[in-house]
Structures are given as C-alpha cells and as structure tokens.
C-alpha positions in Angstrom: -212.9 -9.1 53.9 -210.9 -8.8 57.4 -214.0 -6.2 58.8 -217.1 -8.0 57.0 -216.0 -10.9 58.6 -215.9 -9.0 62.0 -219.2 -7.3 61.6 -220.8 -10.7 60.9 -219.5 -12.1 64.0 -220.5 -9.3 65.6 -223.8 -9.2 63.9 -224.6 -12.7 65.3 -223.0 -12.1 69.0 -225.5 -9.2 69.5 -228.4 -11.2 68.0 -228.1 -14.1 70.3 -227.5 -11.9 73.4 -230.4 -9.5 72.6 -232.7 -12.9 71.6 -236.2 -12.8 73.6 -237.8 -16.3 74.1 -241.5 -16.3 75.5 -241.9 -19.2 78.2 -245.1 -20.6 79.0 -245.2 -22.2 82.5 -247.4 -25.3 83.3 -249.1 -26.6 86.4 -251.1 -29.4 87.3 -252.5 -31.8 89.7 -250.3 -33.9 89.9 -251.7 -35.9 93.1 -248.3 -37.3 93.9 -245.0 -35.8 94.5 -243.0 -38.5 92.4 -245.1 -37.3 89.2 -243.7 -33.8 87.7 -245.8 -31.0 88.9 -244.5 -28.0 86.6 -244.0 -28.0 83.1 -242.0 -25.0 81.4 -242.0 -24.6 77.3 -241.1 -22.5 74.6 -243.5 -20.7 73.1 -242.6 -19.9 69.1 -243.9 -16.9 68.6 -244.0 -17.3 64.8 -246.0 -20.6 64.3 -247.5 -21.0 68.2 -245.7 -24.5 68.8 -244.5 -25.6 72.3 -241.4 -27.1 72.7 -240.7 -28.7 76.1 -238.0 -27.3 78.3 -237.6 -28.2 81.9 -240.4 -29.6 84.5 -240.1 -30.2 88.2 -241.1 -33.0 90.6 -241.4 -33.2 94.1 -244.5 -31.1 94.9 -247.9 -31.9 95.0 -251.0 -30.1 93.1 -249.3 -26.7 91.9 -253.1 -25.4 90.7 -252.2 -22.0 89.9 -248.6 -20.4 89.4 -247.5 -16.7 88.9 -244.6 -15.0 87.8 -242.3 -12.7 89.5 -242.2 -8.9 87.6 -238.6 -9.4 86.7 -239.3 -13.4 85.8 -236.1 -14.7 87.9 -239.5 -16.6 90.6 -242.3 -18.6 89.5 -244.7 -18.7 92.6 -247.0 -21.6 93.1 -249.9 -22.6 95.3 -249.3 -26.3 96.5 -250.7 -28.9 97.8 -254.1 -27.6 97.0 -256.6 -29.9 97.0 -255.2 -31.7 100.2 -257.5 -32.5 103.0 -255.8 -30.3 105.9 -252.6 -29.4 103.8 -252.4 -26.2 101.8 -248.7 -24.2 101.1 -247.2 -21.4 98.6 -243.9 -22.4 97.0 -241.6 -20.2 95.5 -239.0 -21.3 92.3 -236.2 -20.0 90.6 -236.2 -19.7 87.3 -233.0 -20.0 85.1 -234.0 -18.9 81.1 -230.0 -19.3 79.8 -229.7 -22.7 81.9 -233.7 -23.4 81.3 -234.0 -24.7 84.9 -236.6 -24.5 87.6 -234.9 -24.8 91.1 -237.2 -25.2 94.3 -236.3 -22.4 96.8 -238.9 -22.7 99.6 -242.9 -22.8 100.6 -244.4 -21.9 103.4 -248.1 -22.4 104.8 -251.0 -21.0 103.0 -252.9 -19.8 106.0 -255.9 -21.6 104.9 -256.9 -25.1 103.1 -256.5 -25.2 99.5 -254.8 -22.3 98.0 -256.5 -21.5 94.4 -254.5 -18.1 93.0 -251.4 -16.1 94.4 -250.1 -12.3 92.9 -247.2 -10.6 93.6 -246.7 -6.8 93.9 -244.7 -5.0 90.8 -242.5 -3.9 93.3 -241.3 -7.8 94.1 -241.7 -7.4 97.9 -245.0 -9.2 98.2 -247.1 -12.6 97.8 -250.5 -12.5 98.1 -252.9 -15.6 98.2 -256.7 -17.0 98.1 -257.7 -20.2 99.5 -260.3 -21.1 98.4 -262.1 -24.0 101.1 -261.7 -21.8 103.8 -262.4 -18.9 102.4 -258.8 -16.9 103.2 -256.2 -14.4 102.5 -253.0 -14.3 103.1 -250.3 -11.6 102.7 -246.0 -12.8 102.7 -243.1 -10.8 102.4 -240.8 -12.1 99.1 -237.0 -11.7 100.1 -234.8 -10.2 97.7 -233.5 -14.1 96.7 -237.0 -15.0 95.6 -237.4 -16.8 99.3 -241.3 -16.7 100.9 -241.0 -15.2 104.1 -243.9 -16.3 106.7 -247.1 -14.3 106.1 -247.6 -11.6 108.0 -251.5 -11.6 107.9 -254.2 -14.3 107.4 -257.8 -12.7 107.4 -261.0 -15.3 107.2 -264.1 -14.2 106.1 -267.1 -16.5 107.1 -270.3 -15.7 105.3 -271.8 -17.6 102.7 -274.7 -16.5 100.1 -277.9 -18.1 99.0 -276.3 -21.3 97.5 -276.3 -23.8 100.3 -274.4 -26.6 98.5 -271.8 -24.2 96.8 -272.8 -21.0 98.9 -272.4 -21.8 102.7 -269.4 -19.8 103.4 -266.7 -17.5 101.9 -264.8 -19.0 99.0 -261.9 -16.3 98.5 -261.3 -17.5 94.4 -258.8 -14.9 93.0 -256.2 -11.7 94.4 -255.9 -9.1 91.5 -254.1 -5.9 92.1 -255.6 -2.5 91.1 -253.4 -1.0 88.1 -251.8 1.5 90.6 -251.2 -1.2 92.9 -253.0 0.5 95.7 -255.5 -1.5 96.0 -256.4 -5.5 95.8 -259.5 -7.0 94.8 -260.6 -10.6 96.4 -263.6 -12.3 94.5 -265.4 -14.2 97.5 -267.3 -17.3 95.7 -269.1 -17.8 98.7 -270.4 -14.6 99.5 -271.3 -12.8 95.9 -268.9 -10.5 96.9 -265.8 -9.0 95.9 -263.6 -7.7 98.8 -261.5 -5.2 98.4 -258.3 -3.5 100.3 -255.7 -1.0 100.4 -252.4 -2.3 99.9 -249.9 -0.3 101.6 -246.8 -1.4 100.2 -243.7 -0.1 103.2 -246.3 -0.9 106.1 -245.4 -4.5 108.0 -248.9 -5.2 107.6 -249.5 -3.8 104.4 -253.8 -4.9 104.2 -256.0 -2.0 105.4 -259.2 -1.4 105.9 -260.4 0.4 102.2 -263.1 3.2 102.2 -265.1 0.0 99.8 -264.4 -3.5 101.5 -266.6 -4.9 99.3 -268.9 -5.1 95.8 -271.8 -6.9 95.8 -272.4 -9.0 93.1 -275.6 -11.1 91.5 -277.3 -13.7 94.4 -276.1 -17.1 93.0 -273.8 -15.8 90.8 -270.2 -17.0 92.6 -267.6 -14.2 91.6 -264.0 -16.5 90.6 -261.8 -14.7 88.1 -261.2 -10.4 87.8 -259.1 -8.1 85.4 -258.5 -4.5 84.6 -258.7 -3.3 81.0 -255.5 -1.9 80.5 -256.5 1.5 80.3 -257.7 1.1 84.0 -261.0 2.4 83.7 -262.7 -0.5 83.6 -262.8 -4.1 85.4 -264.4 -7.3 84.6 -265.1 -10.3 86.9 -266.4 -13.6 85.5 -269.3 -15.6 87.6 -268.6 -19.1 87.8 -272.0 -20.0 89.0 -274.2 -17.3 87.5 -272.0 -17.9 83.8 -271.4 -14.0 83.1 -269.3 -11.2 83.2 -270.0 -8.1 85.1 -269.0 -5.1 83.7 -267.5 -2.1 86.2 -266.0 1.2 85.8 -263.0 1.6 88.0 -262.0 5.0 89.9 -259.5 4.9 93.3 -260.8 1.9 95.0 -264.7 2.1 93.6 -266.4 -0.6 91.2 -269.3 0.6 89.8 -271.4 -2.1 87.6 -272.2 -1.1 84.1 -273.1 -4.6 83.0 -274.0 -8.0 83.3 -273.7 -10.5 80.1 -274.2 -14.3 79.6 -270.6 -15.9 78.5 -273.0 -19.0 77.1 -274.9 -19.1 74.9 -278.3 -19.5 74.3 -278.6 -23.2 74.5 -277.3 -23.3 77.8 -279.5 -22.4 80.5 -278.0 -23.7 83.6 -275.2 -25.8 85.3 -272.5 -23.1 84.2 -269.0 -23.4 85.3 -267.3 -20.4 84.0 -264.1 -20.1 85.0 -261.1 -17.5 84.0 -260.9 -13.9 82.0 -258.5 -12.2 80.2 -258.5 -9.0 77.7 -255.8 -8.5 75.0 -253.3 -6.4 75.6 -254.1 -4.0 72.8 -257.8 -3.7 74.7 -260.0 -4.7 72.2 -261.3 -8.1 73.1 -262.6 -10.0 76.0 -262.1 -13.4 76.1 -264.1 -16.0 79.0 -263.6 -19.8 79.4 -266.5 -21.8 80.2 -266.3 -25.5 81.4 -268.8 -27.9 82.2 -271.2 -28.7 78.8 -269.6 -26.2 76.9 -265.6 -26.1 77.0 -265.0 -22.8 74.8 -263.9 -19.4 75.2 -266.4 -16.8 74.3 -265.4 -13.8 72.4 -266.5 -10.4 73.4 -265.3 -7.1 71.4 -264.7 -4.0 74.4 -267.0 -1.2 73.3 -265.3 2.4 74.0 -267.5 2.7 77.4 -266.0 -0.4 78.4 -269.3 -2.6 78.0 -269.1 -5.7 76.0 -270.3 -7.4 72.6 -270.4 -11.1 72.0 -268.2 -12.3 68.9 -268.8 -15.4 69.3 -267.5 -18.9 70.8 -264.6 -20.9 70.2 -264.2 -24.5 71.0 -261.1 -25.1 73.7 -260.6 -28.6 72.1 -261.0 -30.4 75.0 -262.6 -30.4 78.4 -262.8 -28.3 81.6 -260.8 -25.3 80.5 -260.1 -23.9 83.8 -257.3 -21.1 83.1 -256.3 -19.6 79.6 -253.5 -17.6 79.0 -252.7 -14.9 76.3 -249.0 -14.5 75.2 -247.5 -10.9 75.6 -248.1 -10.2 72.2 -251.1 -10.9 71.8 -250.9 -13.2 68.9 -251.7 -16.4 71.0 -253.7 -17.9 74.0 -253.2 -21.2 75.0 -256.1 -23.2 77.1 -255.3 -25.5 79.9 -257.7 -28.2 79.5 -257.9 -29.8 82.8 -260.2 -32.6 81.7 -258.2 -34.1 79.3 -255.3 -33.2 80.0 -254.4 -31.5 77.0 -252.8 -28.1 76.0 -254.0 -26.1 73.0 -252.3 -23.6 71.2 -255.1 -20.6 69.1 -253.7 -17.9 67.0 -255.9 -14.7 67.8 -256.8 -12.5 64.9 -255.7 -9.0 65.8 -258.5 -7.0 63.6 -262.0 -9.8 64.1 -260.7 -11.2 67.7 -261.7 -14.5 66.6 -259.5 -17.5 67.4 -257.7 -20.3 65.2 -256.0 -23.5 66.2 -252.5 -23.9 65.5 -249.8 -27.0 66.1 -250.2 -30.0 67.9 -251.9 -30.3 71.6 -249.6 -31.0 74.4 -250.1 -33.5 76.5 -250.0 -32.7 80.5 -251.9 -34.6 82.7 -254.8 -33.0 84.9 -253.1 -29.6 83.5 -254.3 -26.6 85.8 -253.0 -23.5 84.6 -250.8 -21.3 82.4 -248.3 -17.9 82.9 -246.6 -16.8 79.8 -243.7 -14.5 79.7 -241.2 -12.8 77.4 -237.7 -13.1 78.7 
C-alpha cells in the first residue's frame, strides 16, 4: 500500500511538472496607456476555450506582438498608429507565475511599426514600419532587453496607387526557413524586398543577389509565409485580394500563381490582410476584411499551387491577424472591428473550420501569437 501510495504521488508530481499549457497572446489599440494593452490566455486545447490570465497596461497600441523562440519575451510594436511616435517593446513572460513584466522599448526607426520577427537564434529583432516605409534591425540581449538598432534602411518609391501607393509601405519581416534570408513585403511599391541576414556580423542586413520580387501593379503585398517544407512561399495582396504563389530556392521567389482569396461576388474594395498554412502543410488559410470578414480556405496541391475549399465567416468584423495553435487543431481570429475574439476548431482531413466556445471580448483587438509552453 506503502509503494502504490508513492508511485501515485509520484505519478502526479511528474504530471504537473511535465504539464504543457498553450498561451495565446493578445494585442490591441488600446489608444491610451491607462487602458490594458496585452491580453494573455489559456488556450484549452481539448474544447478551444480561452481563459484569461494576465494583461498589461501602460503602453500604447501594441498592433502586432511576437514571441521569443524559447517563449521567456513577447516583443511588441508600440505606439503605432501615433502621429510622430513609433517604438518596439520587449516583455518578459513568466508561464509558472502567469505574468507579463515590461523590460524595455526602444525607437522603431520609422513612424508606425506594423510587424517585428526575431531570429531562432534569439540575438535579433527585426521590424516594418509601415507609414514611412522602414526597416529596422536590434540586437536582443541575452535578458530579453532591445538593444538600439543597429540599422534603419528607408525605401521611398511608391507604385501606381496614388492614394494608397505613393511611397514604400514596408508591411511584414518574415525569415527564410534557413534563416539566411528575410523577406520585406513593401505595400507601397508591389514589391517584396529581400536580404541576407548575416547573423555574427554587427550589421547583419546585406545586400542579397535578389533585393526584390515584383509583384501585381495595385496589388499591395502585406502578409508572407513559407510552407513548411520550404519550397514554397505565399504572400497575400491586401489591395489586389489574392495570394501569389512562389517556389522558394536560396534567396529566389519564383511565381507559380496568382488566386482570388474572395469570392466571386466581390469585385473590388478588398482588404485582405494575414496568411497562414497548417503545420501539417495541407491547408492555406487567408483573412479578408472589409465587406467580407472570413478566412478563405485553400487545400496546398503537391506543387505547391493552391485550391479554394471554401470560406468561413470570422464572426465579426475586420479580421486583421489570425493565428493557428501549434497543433493545429485551432485558429483563433482577432476581429478588430468588433472587438471580439473567436475561437474555430479546424478539421484535420476537409480543412474546413468550426466555431467553438464563447467569443472574447477585447477591445480594438489587433493581433494573436500562440505558443506551447
């Protein structure tokens, strides 16, 4: 009775300590530092409900966040959105105490800061701004402290879009898989820029053999993502309401395709916004905003090209970023328009998605990062 007793103890010791907990991290804009800015919850992976944990006030319009590779810092861009203001803050974040604790921020080099990376090594911070169309490279201490950047590059050129179009619009900073290279969707220019990413020079942005893809006139490159075989990338056109299709070799996009994300009731005003494939490959799934608030569904043929499954309704308005657990079972939609959160099981085997629990409620909500811990 003596050792049963022990082995359950045991049992139970080693099951708590070895416990994982998925964490999906909140931002929005917040327009005032006295209003909570980030919102953590737990995400139960079983039934999709979020459960609120910690949030954290004090900063102003955290509009995209990402999460260190070893998930002790949650990065943020700040103060986007603020006429002459613009920052990148970093966060600690405690999973066994469930706290966020502000570490520091620094400048972002350019007004209104719209998406940030960080290297899997853990050494560096790369972000877009978006208005002035900007990037900006920082070392990342070993304490999860933002060092100053060490380069700012401005691009200038616009494209054929005078109202949305008349200069760069730097959108999104995605890392090749091999993380030799970084890819910069330019808005403003139907372009998407590209570098070498040195990772033990001081300066680690240089010049790459392809500084740039040129996209579809009009078409306003925002969102990219590898398929995790690496062969193949996708980037979604906010203003053209598509996805373009590349194969991926050292450095070199080559377009295979270019498909609607609407369908065919909408024929103009598109505000696509964010991509994101699951991780087992299979599926493709866009957000669109504007008149149609969904996230189309797209199967990934073997030569990477896509098929449309269909569309699903986010439940609310403006989904600007979507996230999908690492499992794969769920992706939750940040509805910026209504400020809600919604929760969709994803069917492994059809792709299609379901609603599950109750929406959350976070006001002007502007983004998701969901990790495992």
């Amino acid at each position: 009775m003596k050792n049963f007793i022990i082995f359950i103890i045991t049992f139970f010791t080693c099951s708590n300590f070895y416990s994982q907990n998925t964490y999906a991290f909140f931002g929005s804009f917040n327009r005032d530092k006295n209003l909570e800015g980030i919102f953590v919850y737990e995400l139960d992976t079983i039934s999709g409900k979020l459960s609120k944990i910690t949030t954290f006030k004090g900063i102003l319009n955290p509009s995209f966040l990402t999460v260190s590779p070893n998930g002790k810092y949650v990065f943020a861009c700040t103060e986007s959105k603020t006429e002459n203001g613009g920052s990148v803050s970093s966060f600690e974040f405690n999973p066994g105490k469930k706290s966020l604790t502000f570490i520091n921020k620094q400048k972002s080099g350019g007004e209104n800061p719209v998406y940030l990376t960080v290297h899997k090594n853990g050494k560096w911070l790369v972000n877009g701004n978006y208005t002035e169309g900007s990037v900006s490279v920082y070392p990342i201490s070993e304490d999860g402290k933002i060092e100053p950047y060490v380069q700012n590059f401005q691009f200038s050129e616009g494209s054929v879009n005078p109202d949305r179009q008349d200069r760069s619009h730097i959108h999104s900073t995605v890392f090749s898989p091999d993380f030799k290279y970084i890819f910069l969707p330019d808005l403003g220019s139907d372009k998407i820029r590209s570098y070498q990413f040195e990772t033990d020079s001081n300066e680690p942005l240089k010049a790459s053999e392809y500084p740039f893809t040129p996209t579809t006139l009009g078409s306003g490159p925002r969102h990219f993502t590898f398929h995790p075989n690496g062969k193949f990338a996708y980037c979604i056109e906010e203003m053209g309401g598509a996805v373009s299709v590349y194969s991926y070799e050292n450095g070199k996009l080559n377009n295979l395709q270019r498909i609607n994300t609407h369908s065919e009731k909408y024929k103009d005003d598109f505000e696509s916004s964010d991509v994101h494939i699951s991780p087992d490959g299979k599926f493709l799934y866009a957000s669109n905003r504007g008149k149609e608030n969904n996230i189309a569904i797209f199967s990934i043929q073997n030569d990477g090209t896509l098929k449309t499954i269909g569309y699903q309704s986010v439940k609310g308005k403006h989904p600007r970023v979507f996230g999908l657990d690492p499992s794969g079972k769920f992706l939750i939609s940040t509805n910026a328009g209504t400020g809600n959160v919604v929760v969709f099981k994803r069917n492994s085997e059809t792709g299609l998605l379901k609603k599950v629990g109750k929406k959350i409620k976070i006001k002007n909500v502007s983004c998701v990062q969901i990790r495992k811990y």
